[in-house]
N, C-alpha and C positions, 0 to 999 in steps of 0.2 A: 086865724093868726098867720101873719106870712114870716118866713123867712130869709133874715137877708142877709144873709153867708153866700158869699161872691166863690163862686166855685170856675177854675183853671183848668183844663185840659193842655199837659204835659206829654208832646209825642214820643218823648224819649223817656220818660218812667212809665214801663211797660209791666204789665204782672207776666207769671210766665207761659201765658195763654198767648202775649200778644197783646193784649186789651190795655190803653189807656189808664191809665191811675188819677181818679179825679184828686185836686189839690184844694183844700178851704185856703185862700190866700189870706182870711183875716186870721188865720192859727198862726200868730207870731208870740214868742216867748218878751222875756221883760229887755235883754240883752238883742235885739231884730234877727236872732236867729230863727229862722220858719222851720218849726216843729214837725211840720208835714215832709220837707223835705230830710230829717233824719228817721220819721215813720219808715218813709220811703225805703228808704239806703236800708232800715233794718228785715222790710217783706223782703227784699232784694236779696240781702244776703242768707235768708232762713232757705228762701227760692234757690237760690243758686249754690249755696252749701249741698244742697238733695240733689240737685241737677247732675253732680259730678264734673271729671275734669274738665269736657270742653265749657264750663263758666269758671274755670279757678282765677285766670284772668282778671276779671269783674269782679271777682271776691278780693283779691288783690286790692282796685281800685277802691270800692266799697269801705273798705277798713282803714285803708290810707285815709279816707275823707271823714270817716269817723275818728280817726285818732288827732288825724291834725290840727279838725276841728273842734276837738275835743267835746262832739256829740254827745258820748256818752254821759254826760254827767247833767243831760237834760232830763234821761231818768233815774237820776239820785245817784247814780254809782260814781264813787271817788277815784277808780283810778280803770281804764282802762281794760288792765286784766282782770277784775270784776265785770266788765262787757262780757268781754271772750268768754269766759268761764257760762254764762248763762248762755250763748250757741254757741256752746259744747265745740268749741273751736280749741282745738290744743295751742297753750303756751307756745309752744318752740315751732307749730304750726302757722301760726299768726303772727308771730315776729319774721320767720321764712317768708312768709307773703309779701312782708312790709318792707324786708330788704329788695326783694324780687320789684315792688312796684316802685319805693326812690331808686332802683336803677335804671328803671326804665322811663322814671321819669326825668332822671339829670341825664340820661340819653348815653349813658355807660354800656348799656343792650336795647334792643328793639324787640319788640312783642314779637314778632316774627321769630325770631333767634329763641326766644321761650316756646315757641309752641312749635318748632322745629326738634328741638334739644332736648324738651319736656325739664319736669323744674328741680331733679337731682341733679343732673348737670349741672345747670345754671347756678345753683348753689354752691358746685365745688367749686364752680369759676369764680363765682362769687368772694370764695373766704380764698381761694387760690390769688394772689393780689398780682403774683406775675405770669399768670397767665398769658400763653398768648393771643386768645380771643379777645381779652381786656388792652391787652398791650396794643393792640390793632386798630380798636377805635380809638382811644387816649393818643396815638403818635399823630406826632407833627410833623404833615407832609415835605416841608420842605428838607430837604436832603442838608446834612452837614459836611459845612467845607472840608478838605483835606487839600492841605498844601505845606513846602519846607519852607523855613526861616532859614536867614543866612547866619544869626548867630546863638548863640545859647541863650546870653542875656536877655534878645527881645522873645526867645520861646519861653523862659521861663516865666516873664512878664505877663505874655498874652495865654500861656495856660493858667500864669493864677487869677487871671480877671477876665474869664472866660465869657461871664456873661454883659462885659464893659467893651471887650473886646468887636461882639456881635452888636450891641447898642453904636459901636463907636462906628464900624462896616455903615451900618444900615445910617447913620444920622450921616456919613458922608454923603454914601449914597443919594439919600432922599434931600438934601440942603446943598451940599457944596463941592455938586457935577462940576467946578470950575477948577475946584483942587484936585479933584483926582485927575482931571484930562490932562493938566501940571505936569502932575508924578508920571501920568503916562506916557506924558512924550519925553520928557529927563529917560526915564524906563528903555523906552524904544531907542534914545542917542545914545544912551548907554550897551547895548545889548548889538545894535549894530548895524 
């Protein structure tokens, strides 16, 4: 009797030896989720929860992909923290992770800066919102104008419509180089 389960070799799901993870590609669920590949994700993380801090990283990612994909409920559990709780992964453990990985993955920190900083740090930066390692990456390089009005009317105008103000700058700018060279030379006849 032969068997014919199509088996995939995956270089990148490694067990923690190093060794290849064979994959049965015909293990697909009724929704085209491949069961093999949340098998995967769960050796990985039982592996790298034992492993210690240098894979917290990966466990990070690991539960991101379980959660968002909402793996977990391919073996029956209804919510998530019913995963967690069977690898003995703490609550407020596992949500730490999960802040730690959507930040690094809306690109808020870089993995470097976590395993520099290690991950109490990053956590207090984390809930810390004005931070200024958060404030650092989030800013907008380009510098803001400082310049005087000549009367109050048009300063109070352009500070309440601040960001009409910049729209209004840049739409000259970028359209109608013909009116400002205008104003600039009236400017220059004027000035002397």
């Amino acid at each position: 009797m032969k068997n014919n389960t199509k088996l995939r070799i995956n270089k990148r799901d490694i067990d923690s030896e190093g060794n290849a993870l064979l994959v049965d590609s015909s293990n697909v669920s009724k929704n085209g989720v491949e069961v093999d590949r949340y098998n995967i994700l769960k050796k990985k993380l039982y592996v790298n929860l034992r492993e210690g801090v240098s894979n917290r990283i990966q466990c990070m990612k690991i539960l991101k992909e379980i959660k968002d994909n909402e793996y977990y409920k391919l073996d029956g559990y209804k919510s998530f923290d019913a995963f967690i709780k069977d690898y003995d992964v703490a609550k407020t453990q596992a949500y730490n992770y999960l802040k730690i990985a959507n930040a690094i993955e809306s690109g808020v920190i870089e993995e470097q800066y976590v395993l520099d900083n290690g991950f109490r740090s990053i956590l207090s930066v984390l809930k810390d919102k004005e931070s200024p390692a958060l404030k650092k990456s989030k800013q907008n390089p380009i510098k803001p104008l400082r310049f005087q009005l000549k009367s109050q009317e048009s300063y109070d105008f352009y500070k309440s419509n601040a960001k009409f103000t910049g729209f209004l700058l840049d739409k000259l700018f970028n359209n109608e180089k013909e009116i400002i060279k205008k104003i600039m030379k009236e400017y220059k006849q004027l000035k002397g």
